[in-house]
N, C-alpha and C positions, 0 to 999 in steps of 0.2 A: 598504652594511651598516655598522654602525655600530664605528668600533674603540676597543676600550678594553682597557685593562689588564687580566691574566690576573683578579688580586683579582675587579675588576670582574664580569668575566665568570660566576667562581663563584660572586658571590653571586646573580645573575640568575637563573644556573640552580635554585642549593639554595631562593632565597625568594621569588621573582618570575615565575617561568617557569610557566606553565600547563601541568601533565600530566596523562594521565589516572591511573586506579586502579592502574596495572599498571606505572605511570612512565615510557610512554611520553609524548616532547613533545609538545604541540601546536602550542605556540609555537614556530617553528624559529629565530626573530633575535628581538633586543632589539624589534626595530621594530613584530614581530606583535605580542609584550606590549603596546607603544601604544597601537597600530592596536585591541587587545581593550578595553582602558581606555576611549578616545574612544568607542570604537561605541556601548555602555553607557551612559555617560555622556550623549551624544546624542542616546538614544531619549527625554528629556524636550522636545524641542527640537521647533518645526514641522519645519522644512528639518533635518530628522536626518543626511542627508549631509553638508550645508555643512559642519556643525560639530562632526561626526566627522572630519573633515578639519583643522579649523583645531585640534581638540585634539589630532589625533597632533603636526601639525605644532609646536604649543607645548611638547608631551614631546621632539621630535626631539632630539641633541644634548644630553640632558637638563639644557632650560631651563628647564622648569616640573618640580617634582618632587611627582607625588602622594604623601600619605604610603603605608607600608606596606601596610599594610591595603587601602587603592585597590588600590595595584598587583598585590598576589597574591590579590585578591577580587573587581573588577570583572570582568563577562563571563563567569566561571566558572559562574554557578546555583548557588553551594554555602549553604548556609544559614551565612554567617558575615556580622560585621557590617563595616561597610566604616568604621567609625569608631573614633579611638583611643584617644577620653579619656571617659571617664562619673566622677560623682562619686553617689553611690548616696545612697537617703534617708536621713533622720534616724535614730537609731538610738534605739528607743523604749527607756528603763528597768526593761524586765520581761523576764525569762525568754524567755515566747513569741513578742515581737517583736524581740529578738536574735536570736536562730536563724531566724525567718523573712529576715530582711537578712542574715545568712548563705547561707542559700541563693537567695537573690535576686545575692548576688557572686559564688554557684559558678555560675549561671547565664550572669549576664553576661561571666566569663572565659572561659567554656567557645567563646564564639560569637568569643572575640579580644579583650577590650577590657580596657586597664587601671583599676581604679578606684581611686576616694577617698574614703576616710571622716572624717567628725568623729568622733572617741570621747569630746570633751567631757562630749556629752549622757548618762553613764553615770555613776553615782556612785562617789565616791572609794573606795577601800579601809576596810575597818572603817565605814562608815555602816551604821547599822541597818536590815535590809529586815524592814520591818512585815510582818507577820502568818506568819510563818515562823520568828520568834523567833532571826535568825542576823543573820550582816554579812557586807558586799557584799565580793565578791573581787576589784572594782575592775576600772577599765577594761582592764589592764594582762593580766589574764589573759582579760581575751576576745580582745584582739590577737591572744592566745597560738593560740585556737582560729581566726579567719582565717588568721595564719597558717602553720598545720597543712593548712587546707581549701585554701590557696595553691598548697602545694607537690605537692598533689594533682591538679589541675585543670595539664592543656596547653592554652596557649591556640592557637588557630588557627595554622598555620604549624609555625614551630620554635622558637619563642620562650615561655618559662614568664610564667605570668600576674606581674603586679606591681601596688604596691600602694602611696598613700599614706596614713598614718595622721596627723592631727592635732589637737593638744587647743590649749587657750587658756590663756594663761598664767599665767591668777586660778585654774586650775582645783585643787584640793588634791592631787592626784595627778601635780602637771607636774613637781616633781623626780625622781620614780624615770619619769616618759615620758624626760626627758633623757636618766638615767641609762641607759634598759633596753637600749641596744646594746653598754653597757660589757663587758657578757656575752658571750663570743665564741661566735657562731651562734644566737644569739635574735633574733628577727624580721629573720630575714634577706629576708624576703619585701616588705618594708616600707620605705618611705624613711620618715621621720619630719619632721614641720614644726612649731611652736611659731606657734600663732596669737596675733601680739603686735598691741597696742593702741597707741594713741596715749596712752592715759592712763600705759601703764605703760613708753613709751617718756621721757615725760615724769619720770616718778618717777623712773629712771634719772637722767636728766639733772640734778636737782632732787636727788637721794638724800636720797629720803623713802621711808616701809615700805610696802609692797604688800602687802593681803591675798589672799588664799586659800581663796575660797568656794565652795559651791552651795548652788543653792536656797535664797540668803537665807542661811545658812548661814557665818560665816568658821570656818573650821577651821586657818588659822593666818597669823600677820604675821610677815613678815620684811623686811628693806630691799630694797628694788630692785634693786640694785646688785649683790649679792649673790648674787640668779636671775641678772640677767644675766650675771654673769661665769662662773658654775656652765653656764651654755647655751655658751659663749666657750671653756671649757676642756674641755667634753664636744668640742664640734665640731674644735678644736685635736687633739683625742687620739684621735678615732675618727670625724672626719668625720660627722657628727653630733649631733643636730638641725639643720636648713635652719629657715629664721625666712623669714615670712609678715605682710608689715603688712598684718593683714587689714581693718582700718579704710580704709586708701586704698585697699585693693582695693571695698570697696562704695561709698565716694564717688567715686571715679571710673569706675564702671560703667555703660554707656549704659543699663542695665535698674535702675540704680537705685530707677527707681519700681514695680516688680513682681520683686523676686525679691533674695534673699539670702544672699549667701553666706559659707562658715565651712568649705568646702574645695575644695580642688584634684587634677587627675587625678596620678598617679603622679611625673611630672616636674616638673610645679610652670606649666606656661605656661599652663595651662588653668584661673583659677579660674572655680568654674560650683556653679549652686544642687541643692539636691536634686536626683540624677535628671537632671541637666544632664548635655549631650552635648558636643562639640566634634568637626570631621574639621577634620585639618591638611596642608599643603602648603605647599611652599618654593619660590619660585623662585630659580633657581642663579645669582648675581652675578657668578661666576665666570667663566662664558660670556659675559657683555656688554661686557667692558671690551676696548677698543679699542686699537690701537698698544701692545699690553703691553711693558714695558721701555724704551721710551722715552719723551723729555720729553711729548709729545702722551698721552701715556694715560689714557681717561676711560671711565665708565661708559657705555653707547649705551642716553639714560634714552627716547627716543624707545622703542628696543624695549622695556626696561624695562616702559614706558606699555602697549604692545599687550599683552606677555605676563600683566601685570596683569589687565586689563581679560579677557582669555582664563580664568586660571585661577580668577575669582573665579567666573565663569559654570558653568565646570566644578564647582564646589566646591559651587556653591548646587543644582544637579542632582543631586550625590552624596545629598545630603537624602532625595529623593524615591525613590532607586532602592535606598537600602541595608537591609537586614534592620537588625532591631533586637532585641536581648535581651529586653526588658522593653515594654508599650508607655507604661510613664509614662514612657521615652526616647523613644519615636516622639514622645508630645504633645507632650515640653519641645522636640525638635529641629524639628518645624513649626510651634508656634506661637511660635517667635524665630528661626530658621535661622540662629543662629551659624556662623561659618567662624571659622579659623585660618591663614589666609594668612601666611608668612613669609618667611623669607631661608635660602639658605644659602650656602656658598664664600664667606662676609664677608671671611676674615684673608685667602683666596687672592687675591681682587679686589683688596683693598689693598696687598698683596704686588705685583700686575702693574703697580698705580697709582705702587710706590715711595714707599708709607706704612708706616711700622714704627705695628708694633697697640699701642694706648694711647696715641699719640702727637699731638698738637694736627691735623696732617694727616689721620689716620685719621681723628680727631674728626669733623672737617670735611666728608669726604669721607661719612662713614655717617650723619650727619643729613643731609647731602644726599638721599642716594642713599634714606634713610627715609621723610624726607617725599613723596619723591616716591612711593615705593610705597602709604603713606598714601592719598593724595591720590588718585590711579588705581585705588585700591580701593575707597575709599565714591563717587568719580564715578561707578563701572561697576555698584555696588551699585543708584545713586538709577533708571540708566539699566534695570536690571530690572525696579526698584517701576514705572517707566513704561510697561514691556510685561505681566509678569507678577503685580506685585500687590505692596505693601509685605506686612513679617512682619506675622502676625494680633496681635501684642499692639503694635505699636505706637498709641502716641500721639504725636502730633505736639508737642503743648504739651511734655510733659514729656521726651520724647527730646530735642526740642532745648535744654530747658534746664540739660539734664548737662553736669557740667562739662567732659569731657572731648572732648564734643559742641561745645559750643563754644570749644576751643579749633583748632580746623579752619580752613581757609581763608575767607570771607567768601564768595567764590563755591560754594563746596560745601555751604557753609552753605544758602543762599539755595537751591540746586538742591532737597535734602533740603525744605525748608519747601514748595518746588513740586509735588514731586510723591513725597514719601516717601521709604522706604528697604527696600531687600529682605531686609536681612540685619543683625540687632540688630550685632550684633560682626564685625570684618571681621581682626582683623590680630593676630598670635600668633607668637613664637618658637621654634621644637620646636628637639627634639633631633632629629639627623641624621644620627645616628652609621653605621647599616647603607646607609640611601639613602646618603650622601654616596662611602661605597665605591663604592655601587654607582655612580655620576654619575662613574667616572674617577678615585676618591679623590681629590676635593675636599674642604677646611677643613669643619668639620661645625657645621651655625647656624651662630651668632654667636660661636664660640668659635676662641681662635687655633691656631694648626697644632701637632697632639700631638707630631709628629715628622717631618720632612720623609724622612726613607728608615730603611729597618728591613728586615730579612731575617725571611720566613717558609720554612716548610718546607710542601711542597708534596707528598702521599704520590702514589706512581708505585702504575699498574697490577702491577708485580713487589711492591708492599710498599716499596718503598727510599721514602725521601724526599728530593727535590731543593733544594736553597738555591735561593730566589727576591725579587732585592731589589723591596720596592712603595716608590713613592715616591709625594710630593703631588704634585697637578697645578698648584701653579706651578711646585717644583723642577724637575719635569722638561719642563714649557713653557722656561724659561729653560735650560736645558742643550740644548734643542732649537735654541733660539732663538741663544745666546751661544757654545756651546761647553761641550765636558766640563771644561776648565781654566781657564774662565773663574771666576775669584771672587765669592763670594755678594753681592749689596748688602745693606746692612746695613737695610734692611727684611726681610730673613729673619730672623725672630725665632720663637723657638718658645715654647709652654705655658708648659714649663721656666725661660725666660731672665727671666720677665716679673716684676711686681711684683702684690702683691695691686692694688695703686692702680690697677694699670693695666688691670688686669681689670672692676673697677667702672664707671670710668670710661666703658668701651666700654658695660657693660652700660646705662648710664644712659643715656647718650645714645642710644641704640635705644628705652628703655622709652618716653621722649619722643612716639615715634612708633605704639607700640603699643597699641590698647584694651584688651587682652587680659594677655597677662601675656610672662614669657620662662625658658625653661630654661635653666641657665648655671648651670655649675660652676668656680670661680675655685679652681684647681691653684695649689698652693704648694709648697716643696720641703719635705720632711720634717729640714732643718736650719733653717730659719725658727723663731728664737725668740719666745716666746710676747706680750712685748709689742710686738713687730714684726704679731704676729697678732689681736692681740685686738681692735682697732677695725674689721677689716671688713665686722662688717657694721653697725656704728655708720656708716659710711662710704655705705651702700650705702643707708644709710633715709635720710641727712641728702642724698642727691643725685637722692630722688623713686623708688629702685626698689621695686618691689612686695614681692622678697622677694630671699633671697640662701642659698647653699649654697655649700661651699668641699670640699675634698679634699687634705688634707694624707697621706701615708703613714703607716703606722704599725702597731700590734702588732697589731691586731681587724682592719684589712681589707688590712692587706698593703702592699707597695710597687706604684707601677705600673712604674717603669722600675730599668731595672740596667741598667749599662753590658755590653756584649756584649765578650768578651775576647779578644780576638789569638790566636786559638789557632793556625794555621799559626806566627806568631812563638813561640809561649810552646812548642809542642812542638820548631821548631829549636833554643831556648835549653836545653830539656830533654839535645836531644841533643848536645851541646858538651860536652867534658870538665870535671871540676872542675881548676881552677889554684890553687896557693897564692895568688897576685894574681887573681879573676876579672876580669876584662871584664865590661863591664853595660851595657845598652841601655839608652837614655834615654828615656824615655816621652815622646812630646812631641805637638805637632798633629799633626806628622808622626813616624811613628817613622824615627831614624836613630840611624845610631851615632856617638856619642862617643869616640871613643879615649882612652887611658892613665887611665882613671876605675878606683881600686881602693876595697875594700873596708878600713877600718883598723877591727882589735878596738880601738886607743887614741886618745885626740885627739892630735893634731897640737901640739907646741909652739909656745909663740909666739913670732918672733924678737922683737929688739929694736925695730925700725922696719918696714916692709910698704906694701908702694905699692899706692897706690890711688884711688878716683875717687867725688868728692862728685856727685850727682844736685839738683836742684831740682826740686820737683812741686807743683806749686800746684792745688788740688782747689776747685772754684767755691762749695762748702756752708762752706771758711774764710777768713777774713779774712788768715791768717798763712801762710805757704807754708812745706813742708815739705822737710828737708834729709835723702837718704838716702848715706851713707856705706859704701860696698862695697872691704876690705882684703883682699888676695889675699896669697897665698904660694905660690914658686917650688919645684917638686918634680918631681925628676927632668927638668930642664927642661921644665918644665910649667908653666903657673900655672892659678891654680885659685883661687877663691873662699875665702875663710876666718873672716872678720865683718863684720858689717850694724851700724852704727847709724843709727838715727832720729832726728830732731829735731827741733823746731816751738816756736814760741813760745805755739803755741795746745794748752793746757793739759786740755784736752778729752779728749785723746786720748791722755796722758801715760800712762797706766796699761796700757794695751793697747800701748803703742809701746815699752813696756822689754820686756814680754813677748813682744814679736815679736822685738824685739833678742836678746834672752838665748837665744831656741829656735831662732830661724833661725840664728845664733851657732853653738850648741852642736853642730847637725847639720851645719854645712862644716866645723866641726874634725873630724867625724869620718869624715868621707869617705866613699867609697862616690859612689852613683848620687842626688847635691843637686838636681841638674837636678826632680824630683820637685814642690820648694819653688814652684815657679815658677809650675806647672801647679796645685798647689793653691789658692795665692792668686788667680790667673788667673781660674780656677770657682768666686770666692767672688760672688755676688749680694746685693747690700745691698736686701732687702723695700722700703726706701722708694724704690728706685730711684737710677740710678746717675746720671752727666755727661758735659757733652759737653765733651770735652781737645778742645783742636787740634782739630775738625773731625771728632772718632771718639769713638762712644757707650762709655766705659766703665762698666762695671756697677758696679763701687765702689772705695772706696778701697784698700782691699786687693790688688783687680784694679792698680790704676794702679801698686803698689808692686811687683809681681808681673812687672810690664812691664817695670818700671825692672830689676830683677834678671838679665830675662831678656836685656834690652838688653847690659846691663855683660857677663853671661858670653859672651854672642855675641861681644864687642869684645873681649874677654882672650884669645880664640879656646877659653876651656873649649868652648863650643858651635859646632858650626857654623852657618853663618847661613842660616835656610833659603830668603831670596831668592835666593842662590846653584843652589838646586836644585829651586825651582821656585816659581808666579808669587806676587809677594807680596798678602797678606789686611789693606791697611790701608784704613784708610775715610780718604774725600775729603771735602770739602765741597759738594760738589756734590748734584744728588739720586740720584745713583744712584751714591754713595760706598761704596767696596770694604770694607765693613764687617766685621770680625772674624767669623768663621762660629761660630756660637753654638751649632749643634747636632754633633752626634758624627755624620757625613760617613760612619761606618764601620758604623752601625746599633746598632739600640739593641733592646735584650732586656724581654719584655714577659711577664706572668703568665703563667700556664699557664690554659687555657681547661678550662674542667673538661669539655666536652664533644668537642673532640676535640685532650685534651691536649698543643697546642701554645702556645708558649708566644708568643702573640700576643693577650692581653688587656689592652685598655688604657680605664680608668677615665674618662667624660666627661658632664657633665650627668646624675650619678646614677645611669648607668647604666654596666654592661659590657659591651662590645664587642669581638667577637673578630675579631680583620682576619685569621684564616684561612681560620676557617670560616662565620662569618656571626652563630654564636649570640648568643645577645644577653637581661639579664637586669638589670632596675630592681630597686632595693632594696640 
C-alpha cells in the first residue's frame, strides 16, 4: 500500500476517491483509484488486460499523473467530462448569439471543464447598434454576465468553474479590459490575457502610435509604449493582465494549416481554436532521479522513455472514452486528438540533482530532461498512427512543414513522414497545484517550491484542531536521507528567494521543448520595485515564450505569505515582568538570547575616540571594492556596536550608502534590540539577482553588508556565535555547498481559504490552492 503524507492522503480521499451516493468508498487504497483509471482507459485497447496493467503500473508511486478530471472521473459512469481545458466558440455580435454561448459555457462547466473566451469579437463601448437606435455596452459588461453565470454553476468535483477572458490589444476597449480588475471583486471568476501582436510588440520597441480599431473602424491612436506600460503597471498592482503572443502561438502551431487561434483554456497552457479541447497529464520527475544527494544524481531517462511512451497511449484513449459537453468538442477532439503531456516535481528533481532553479545547471539539466520527453512522445505518437490510424485532419505535406514540426529530431522527423502521426499536439505544461499534493507534495509543473514546510491545522473528530507540519518532498527526502541537523545545500531555493530572471529563464527553456503552450506564474515579492518589474515580460517574449503571467502581492488580491509568529516565545515574553532596563530577545535564524541589550529613550554620546574594525567587501557587479567601518562603545562593560560607515570609490552607490550610514548610525546609538538591522539587510533580495562571494550565493548587496555586521557583532561578542550552538549554514564550493537556508525552517502562514477557513492558500499558475483542504479556484 502505497504511503504518503497525511496532506496527501486527504486530498485522495475529498477529490479522487470513488464513493457512492451515500459516501460510502469504493475505492479502499490509492492503488484501487489506479487500478479504476487503467481499466477504463484500456477498454480501447485489443489485449485490455495487458494494458490495464501497465497503466496502473505507470500511476504506481505516482509517476505518471493523470490530470483531475481522469482521476475522479474515469470508471465512475458519471456523466462528467474527463477533459480540462475547452476554449468555447466565437462569440457572435448580436443579442441572441451572446446569450446562446452563454449557455453553451453553463453547460460546459456544469459537466467540469474550464473554458476560454475571446470577447474581442464584441464591439467597443458607445459603438452604435444599428436598428435599435442605442450603443453597445461593450464587451466589458457581458464579461460581467459570465461572470455572474460562473459563480453559479459547480463544476464537477469541488472545485468552482473558471474562466479565461481575452481581447486583442488594437481592440478600442483594451484599456478599461486592463483596467477592469482594478475594481476589488469584479470578474473574480476570470483570469484576463491581452492578445499581443508582433506588430505591436514591435511599435513598442520602435515607439511608434498604435491604433485602436474595429471593423475597419480606428477609434483611437495612441503611442505604444504607453499601452504597454499601463498593461506593466496594472499587472505590477494587481496581478493582472497575463500577455499572450498570440502571433507565435499560431505560427508555431502544428495545425497551422486548419485552424486558428485567439484564445486559451483558463491557465493559459492550452492555446486551442473554437471549440478546442485539450486532456492533460504530468509525468512526476521527481520519482526518476537517481542517487539523489549525491555527486552521481541523474534523471533514469531510460524510465523517463517507457513512462512516456505509456502515458501518451493512455491519454490518446481518454479521447475516445470521455463524455463531452458539446459535440462541436467531441468533433474538434477526434478529428486532431490533442494531448497535453507534461512534467511535474521539475524544482524537486533539480533540487535531488543539486541544481539551484534558474541557474545555468538547472538550465541544462531541464532541456535535457525536455527534449527527451519530446522526443518519446511524438516517437510513441508516430508508433500509434502505425497501429491505430494518424488524427483524421492530418496532412502530411503541411504538418510536416510547421515550423515547430521541424524543428524535431531528423530521425522523428523521417518516422512521422513514414507512417504519420496519431496526435496533432503532444506536449503541454499544466498547472499541478492539487495533483502535486496529492503525488506526496511534490514541486507543482515547472514552478519552483512555494515553501519547503508550513504548518496546517488539521480539524479532530472532537472539533479541536491539531498543528500538522507538511513539507515538500525533497525537504523531507533529504532530512530522511542526511539527518534532521544536517544543513540545507544551497539548491534549496524557494518561489520567494528567486528573481523574476530566473523565473523566465526556466520558463523558456521548457517552452523550447513544448508544442503546446505552459502555465507559470513568476512570484515576486511585493517590495520589488516597479522598474525592477517592469521588463518581464519584455523578457519573456524576447526568449521565444508564448505568453507570461506574474503575481506580485497587493491591495485587490491580498498577500500569499506572512511570516508565521513565535507565539510559544512571544507569549513567555508576555509573561516576564516589566524592568526599568528590559532584556530583549534577539530575533535571529535562530532565536537566542543576547544578554545586557537595553532599551535607551536617548542616543548614546559620542566619546572622543571608539575602537573599531574596518571590513572589505568586494561585490563582483563593481569594479571598486567597498569599505565598511563598524565603531563600538563600551557600556557597562559591555561593547556594543554604535556607527557604520560606508565607503567606495565607486560612486554609484553614493547616495544610498550615506543613507545607510546615517540610519543604521542613528538606531545603535539608540540602543535597544540592533541585532534586528542585520536580519533586515540579510532578507533584502536584489530582482536582478544576487553573487557569488567566496563560494556562497548571496542575494545582494545589501545582504553581503548585512553579513559584514553580523560578522563584527559576533566578534565584539554583542552576539553569540551561533556555530557555537549548533551546526553552521555556510555554503562551500563544492556541489552540494551548505548554503544559507533561504526559507523560514519555522513555517510560513498562508491565506485563509474561504472554504474551509484555514489559513493554507497559497497563489500558483493563476490559480488558488488550498494545501488543507483541497479547494482550489482559477481567476
Amino acid at each position: 500500500m502505497t504511503q504518503v503524507a497525511s496532506i496527501s492522503q486527504q486530498i485522495w480521499d475529498m477529490k479522487y476517491r470513488l464513493k457512492t451516493g451515500d459516501g460510502e468508498p469504493v475505492d479502499k487504497t490509492i492503488e484501487d483509484s489506479w487500478r479504476r483509471v487503467a481499466r477504463a482507459l484500456a477498454t480501447e485497447e485489443k489485449d485490455s488486460a495487458l494494458w490495464e496493467d501497465r497503466f496502473a503500473d505507470a500511476m504506481m508511486d505516482f509517476k505518471v499523473l493523470p490530470a483531475g478530471r481522469i482521476l475522479s472521473g474515469a470508471g465512475t459512469e458519471r456523466r462528467v467530462t474527463l477533459f480540462n481545458c475547452f476554449v468555447m466558440g466565437n462569440i457572435p455580435d448580436d443579442m441572441a448569439g451572446i446569450f446562446e454561448h452563454l449557455k453553451e459555457a453553463a453547460l460546459t462547466m456544469q459537466q467540469g471543464g474550464g473554458i476560454g473566451y475571446d470577447f474581442s469579437t464584441l464591439r467597443p463601448k458607445g459603438a452604435p447598434v444599428k436598428g435599435v437606435g442605442a450603443d453597445a455596452s461593450g464587451p466589458l459588461s457581458f464579461m460581467d454576465v459570465w461572470d455572474a453565470m460562473c459563480r453559479t454553476i459547480m463544476s464537477a468535483g469541488s472545485r468552482r468553474g473558471a474562466m479565461m477572458a481575452t481581447m486583442r490589444c488594437d481592440h478600442p476597449d483594451i484599456e478599461a479590459f486592463i483596467d477592469a480588475k482594478r475594481e476589488a471583486g469584479r470578474l473574480r471568476m476570470f483570469n484576463l490575457s491581452v492578445l499581443v501582436t508582433d506588430a505591436f510588440m514591435l511599435a513598442v520597441k520602435e515607439g511608434t502610435s498604435w491604433e485602436l480599431t474595429f471593423n475597419g473602424t480606428t477609434y483611437k491612436s495612441l503611442p505604444a509604449r504607453e499601452l504597454w506600460n499601463k498593461i506593466m503597471r496594472a499587472t505590477y498592482a494587481y496581478a493582472e493582465p497575463g500577455v499572450i503572443f498570440i502571433d507565435r502561438i499560431n505560427r508555431l502551431n502544428n495545425l497551422w494549416y486548419c485552424e486558428d487561434i485567439h484564445a486559451t483554456n483558463p491557465c493559459g497552457e492550452q492555446p486551442l481554436p473554437p471549440y478546442g479541447v485539450c486532456l492533460l497529464g504530468s509525468v512526476n520527475l521527481a520519482r526518476l532521479v537517481e542517487h539523489p544527494f549525491e555527486d552521481g544524481a541523474a534523471l533514469d531517462l531510460d524510465k523517463l522513455d517507457r513512462l512516456v511512451r505509456t502515458a501518451v497511449r493512455m491519454m490518446d484513449n481518454v479521447i475516445d472514452v470521455s463524455n463531452y459537453p458539446l459535440e462541436q468538442h467531441r468533433h474538434e477532439a477526434q478529428a486532431k486528438r490533442r494531448i497535453g503531456l507534461g512534467i511535474t516535481g521539475l524544482a524537486d528533481a533539480l533540487i535531488l540533482c543539486g541544481a539551484r532553479y534558474g541557474g545555468a545547471a538547472a538550465i541544462r539539466l531541464t532541456e535535457t530532461w525536455m527534449a527527451a520527453l519530446r522526443r518519446s512522445a511524438y516517437l510513441a505518437s508516430v508508433e500509434l498512427a502505425k497501429e491505430k490510424g494518424s488524427f483524421p485532419l492530418y496532412d502530411a505535406e503541411k504538418y510536416l512543414a510547421g515550423e515547430t514540426v521541424r524543428s524535431l529530431d531528423a530521425d522523428v522527423i523521417e518516422a512521422i513522414k513514414a507512417h504519420g502521426i496519431r496526435n496533432a499536439l503532444l506536449t503541454s505544461i499544466a498547472p499541478t497545484g492539487t495533483i502535486s499534493l496529492f503525488a506526496d507534495n511534490v514541486s507543482s509543473g515547472l514552478e519552483p517550491v512555494f515553501s519547503f514546510t508550513y504548518s496546517r491545522a488539521v480539524l479532530q473528530k472532537d472539533g479541536t484542531r491539531r498543528e500538522e507540519e507538511v513539507s515538500d518532498y525533497a525537504y523531507r527526502l533529504f532530512r530522511r536521507l542526511k539527518g534532521d541537523n544536517a544543513p540545507l545545500p544551497s539548491c534549496f531555493v524557494d518561489a520567494q528567494s528567486l528573481t523574476p530572471g530566473d523565473h523566465v529563464v526556466m520558463q523558456a527553456a521548457v517552452q523550447k521543448y513544448v508544442d503546446s503552450s505552459i502555465s507559470k506564474t513568476i512570484n515576486v515579492p511585493e517590495s520589488i520595485d516597479f522598474e525592477s518589474f517592469r521588463d518581464v515580460y519584455q523578457q519573456a517574449y524576447d526568449l521565444g515564450c508564448k505568453g507570461c503571467t506574474t503575481y506580485r502581492p497587493n491591495d485587490v488580491t491580498g498577500s500569499v505569505l506572512e511570516v508565521k509568529p513565535d507565539t510559544a516565545k512571544e507569549k513567555a515574553a508576555e509573561a516576564e515582568p516589566e524592568l526599568p532596563l528590559e532584556k530583549t530577545r534577539v530575533r535571529h535564524s535562530d532565536p537566542f538570547e543576547a544578554g545586557g541589550i537595553v532599551h535607551l529613550t536617548q542616543p548614546l554620546d559620542r566619546p572622543e575616540a571608539l575602537p573599531g574594525s574596518t571590513y572589505k567587501v568586494r561585490w563582483p557587479d563593481s569594479d571598486h571594492a567597498m569599505y565598511i567601518t563598524l565603531n563600538d562603545i563600551i557600556q557597562d562593560g559591555r561593547r556594543r556596536p554604535f556607527e557604520v560607515f560606508i565607503n567606495s570609490k565607486n560612486m554609484e552607490h553614493f547616495a544610498w550608502t550615506v543613507a545607510l550610514t546615517r540610519m543604521i548610525s542613528a538606531v545603535f546609538r539608540r540602543g535597544g534590540d540592533v541585532a534586528f538591522v542585520v536580519e533586515e539587510l540579510k532578507a533584502v533580495f536584489d530582482p536582478r539577482g544576487g553573487q557569488w562571494v567566496g563560494g556562497r550565493y548571496v542575494p545582494s548587496l545589501l545582504a553581503a553588508i548585512g553579513e559584514v555586521i553580523e560578522r563584527h557583532m559576533i566578534a565584539i561578542g554583542f552576539l553569540p556565535d551561533p556555530k557555537a550552538a549548533r551546526d553552521p549554514v555556510e555554503a562551500r564550493d563544492d556541489r552540494w555547498g551548505e548554503g544559507r537556508q533561504v526559507v523560514n525552517m519555522e513555517g510560513t502562514r498562508l491565506r485563509h481559504c474561504p472554504k474551509c477557513n484555514q489559513p493554507a492558500l497559497l497563489r500558483s499558475e493563476g490559480c488558488d490552492t488550498c494545501t488543507s483542504c483541497g479547494y482550489s479556484k482559477c481567476g
